[in-house]
C-alpha positions in Angstrom: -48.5 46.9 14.5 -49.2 43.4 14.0 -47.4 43.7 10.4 -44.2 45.6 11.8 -43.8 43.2 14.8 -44.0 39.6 12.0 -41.0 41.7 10.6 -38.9 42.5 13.4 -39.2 38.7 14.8 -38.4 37.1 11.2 -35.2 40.0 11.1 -34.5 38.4 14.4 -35.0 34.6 13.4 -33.0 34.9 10.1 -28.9 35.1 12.3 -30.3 32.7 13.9 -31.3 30.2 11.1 -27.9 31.1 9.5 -25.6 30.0 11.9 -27.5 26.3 12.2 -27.1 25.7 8.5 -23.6 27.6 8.0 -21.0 24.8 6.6 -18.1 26.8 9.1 -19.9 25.1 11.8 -18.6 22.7 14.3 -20.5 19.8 12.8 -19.1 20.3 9.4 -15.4 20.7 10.3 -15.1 18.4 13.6 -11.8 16.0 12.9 -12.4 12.2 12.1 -12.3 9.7 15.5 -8.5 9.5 16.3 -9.5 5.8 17.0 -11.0 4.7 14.0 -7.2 5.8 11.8 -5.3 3.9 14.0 -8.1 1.0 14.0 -7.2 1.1 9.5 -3.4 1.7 10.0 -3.2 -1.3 12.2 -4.9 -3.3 10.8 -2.4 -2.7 7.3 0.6 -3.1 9.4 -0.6 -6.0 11.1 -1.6 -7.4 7.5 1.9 -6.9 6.5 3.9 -7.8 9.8 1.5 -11.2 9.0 2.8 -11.5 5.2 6.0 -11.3 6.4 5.8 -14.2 8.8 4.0 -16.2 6.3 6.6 -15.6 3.6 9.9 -16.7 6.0 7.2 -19.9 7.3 6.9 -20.9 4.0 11.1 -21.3 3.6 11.0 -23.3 5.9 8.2 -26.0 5.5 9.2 -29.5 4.7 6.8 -28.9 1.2 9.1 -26.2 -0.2 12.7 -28.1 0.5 13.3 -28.6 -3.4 13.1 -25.3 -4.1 16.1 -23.0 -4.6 16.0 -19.4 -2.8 18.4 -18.1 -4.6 16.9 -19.0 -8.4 13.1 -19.4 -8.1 11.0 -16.9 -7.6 8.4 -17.0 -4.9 5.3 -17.3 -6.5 6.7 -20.8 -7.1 5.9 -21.6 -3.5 2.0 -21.2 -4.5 2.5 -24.8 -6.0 3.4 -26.5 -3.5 1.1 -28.0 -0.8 1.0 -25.6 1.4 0.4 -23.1 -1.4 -2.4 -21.7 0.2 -0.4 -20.0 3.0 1.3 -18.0 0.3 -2.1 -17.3 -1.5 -3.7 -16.1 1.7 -0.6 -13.7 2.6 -0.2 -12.0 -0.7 -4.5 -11.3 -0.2 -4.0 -10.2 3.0 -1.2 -7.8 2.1 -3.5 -6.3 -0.3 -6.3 -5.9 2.1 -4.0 -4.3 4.4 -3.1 -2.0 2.1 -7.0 -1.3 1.3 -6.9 -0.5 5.1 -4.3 2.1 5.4 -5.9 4.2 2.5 -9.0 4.1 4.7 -6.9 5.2 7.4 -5.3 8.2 5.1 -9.0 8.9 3.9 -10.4 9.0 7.1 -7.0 11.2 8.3 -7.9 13.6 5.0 -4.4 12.9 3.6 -5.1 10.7 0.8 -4.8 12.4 -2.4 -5.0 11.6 -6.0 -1.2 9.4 -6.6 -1.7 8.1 -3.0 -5.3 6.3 -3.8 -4.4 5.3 -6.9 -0.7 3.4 -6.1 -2.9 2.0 -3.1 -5.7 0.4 -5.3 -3.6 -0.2 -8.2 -1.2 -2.3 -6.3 -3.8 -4.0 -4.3 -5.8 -4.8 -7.7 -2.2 -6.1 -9.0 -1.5 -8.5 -5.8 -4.6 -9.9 -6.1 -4.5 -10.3 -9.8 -1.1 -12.4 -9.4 -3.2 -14.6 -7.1 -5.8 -15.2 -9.5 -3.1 -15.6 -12.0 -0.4 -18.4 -10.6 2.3 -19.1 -13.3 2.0 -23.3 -12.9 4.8 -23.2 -15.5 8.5 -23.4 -15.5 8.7 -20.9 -18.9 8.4 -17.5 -16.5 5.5 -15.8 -18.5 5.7 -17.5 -21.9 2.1 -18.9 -21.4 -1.2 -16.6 -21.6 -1.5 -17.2 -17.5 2.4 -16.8 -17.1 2.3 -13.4 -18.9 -0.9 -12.0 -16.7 0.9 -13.3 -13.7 4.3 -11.6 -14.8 2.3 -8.5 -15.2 0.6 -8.3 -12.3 3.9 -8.7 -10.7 5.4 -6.1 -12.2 2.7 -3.5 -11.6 2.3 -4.1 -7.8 6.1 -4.3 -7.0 6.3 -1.2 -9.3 3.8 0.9 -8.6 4.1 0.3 -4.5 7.1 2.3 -4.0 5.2 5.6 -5.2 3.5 5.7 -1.8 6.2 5.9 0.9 8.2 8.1 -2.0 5.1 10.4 -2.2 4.6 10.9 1.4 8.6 11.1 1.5 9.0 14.2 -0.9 5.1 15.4 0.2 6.5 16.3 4.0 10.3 17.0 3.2 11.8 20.1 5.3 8.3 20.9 6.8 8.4 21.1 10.7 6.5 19.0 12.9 7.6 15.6 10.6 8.0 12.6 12.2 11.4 10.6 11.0 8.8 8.2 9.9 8.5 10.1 6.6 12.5 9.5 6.1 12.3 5.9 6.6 9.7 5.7 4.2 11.9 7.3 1.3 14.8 5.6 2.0 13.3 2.1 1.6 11.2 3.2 -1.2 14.2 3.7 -3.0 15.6 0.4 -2.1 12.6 -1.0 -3.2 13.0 0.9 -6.7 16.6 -0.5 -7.3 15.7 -3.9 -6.3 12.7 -4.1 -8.7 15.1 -2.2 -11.8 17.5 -4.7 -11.4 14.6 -7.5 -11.5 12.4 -5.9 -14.5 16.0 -6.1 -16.3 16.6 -9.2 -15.4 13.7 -10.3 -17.0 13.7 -8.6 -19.8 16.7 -9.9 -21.0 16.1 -13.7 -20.0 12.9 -12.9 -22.1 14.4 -11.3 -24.9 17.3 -14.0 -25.4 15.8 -16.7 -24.2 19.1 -17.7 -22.4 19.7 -18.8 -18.4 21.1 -15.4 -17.8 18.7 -14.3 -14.2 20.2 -17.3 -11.7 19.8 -14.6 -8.9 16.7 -14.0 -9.8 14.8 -15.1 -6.6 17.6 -13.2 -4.3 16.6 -9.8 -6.0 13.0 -11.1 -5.8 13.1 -11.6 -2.5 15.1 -8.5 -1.5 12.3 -6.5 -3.5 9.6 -8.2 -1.1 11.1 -7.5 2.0 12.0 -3.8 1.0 8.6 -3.5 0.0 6.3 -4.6 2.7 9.2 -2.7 5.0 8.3 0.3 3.5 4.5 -0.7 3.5 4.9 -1.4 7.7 6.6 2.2 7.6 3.6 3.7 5.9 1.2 2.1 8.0 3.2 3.4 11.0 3.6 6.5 10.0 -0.3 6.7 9.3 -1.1 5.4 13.0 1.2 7.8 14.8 -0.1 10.8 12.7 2.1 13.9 11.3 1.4 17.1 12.7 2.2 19.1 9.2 -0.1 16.7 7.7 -3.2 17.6 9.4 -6.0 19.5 8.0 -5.4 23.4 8.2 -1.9 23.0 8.6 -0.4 20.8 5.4 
């Protein structure tokens, strides 16, 4: 008897132990804090809303009065005396962005190309920090050429993000316009940086004063950009139904 009934109540005990330890279980599949993506994505958009403020500030300082908008390119304003406003902008951009992959992480949306143009352009922002070109040869000096880089790799890999979540949510239902916005200045951000990696190229490769308009495209690149980064970090604050777990 006493044999049969240590059976029957471990028969009884084993559903039991099952369903605490089963990985189907609330626990294991309960959605992150709502609050804690829009916390990450607001903080990236308020990162770039501040980059963007910096940037136009920094036109119009007394310190940066000699230089030409339409010929120099930005990074120039690093060396002047209130280079430091510029410095802290382009870092804070990149932390931003460091925030609204948190937010797609937490959100379960971040995949391989998405964490990877994130870091990778963050790494490349900072890197043209570390990296000022103090020279007026644009990249013919071992610092000039690692800032030149950098440059090129965060302005060129950026666009991949609002262009992936573009394509990523095209023609499904339950998309926010958001996801449009963010192709569309994606791709304006991919012809403005063409027509500057050209540009260079060629005023590298001749060696003539062919890129006057240089800083215009430059400029028009930055502001495309960080537009399409503000869309991003929108987009990932307001959420996208199709883009939630179990339904993507």
């Amino acid at each position: 008897m006493s044999s049969t009934a240590l059976s029957s109540t471990a028969l009884r005990t084993v559903p039991t132990q099952l369903s605490v330890t089963s990985p189907t279980g609330s626990s294991a599949s309960s959605p992150p804090a709502r609050w804690a993506i829009r916390a990450c994505a607001g903080a990236g958009g308020a990162a770039v809303v501040a980059c963007m403020s910096a940037l136009v500030i920094l036109h119009l300082l007394p310190a940066t009065d000699g230089l030409n908008p339409i010929s120099e390119p930005v990074s120039a304003y690093a060396l002047t005396a209130d280079g430091a406003l510029f410095d802290w902008a382009i870092v804070a951009t990149a932390a931003g962005l460091g925030a609204i992959l948190a937010a797609l992480i937490l959100d379960r949306r971040a995949d391989r190309t998405l964490t990877g143009a994130l870091a990778i352009t963050a790494l490349g922002l900072i890197a043209l920090v570390v990296f000022p070109d103090v020279t007026t040869t644009h990249g013919f000096t071992p610092v000039g050429r690692a800032h030149w880089i950098a440059t090129m790799i965060a302005f060129g890999v950026m666009p991949m993000v609002p262009l992936r979540m573009y394509f990523r949510h095209r023609g499904l239902s339950g998309c926010t316009r958001v996801s449009t916005l963010c192709g569309r200045s994606a791709a304006a951000a991919l012809g403005c940086f063409a027509t500057l990696f050209v540009g260079n190229v060629i005023a590298f490769a001749t060696g003539l004063p062919l890129w006057r308009v240089g800083g215009l495209v430059e400029r028009m690149l930055i502001a495309t950009e960080l537009t399409a980064a503000g869309f991003v970090a929108l987009w990932t604050w307001r959420g996208c139904a199709c883009a939630r777990p179990g339904r993507s």
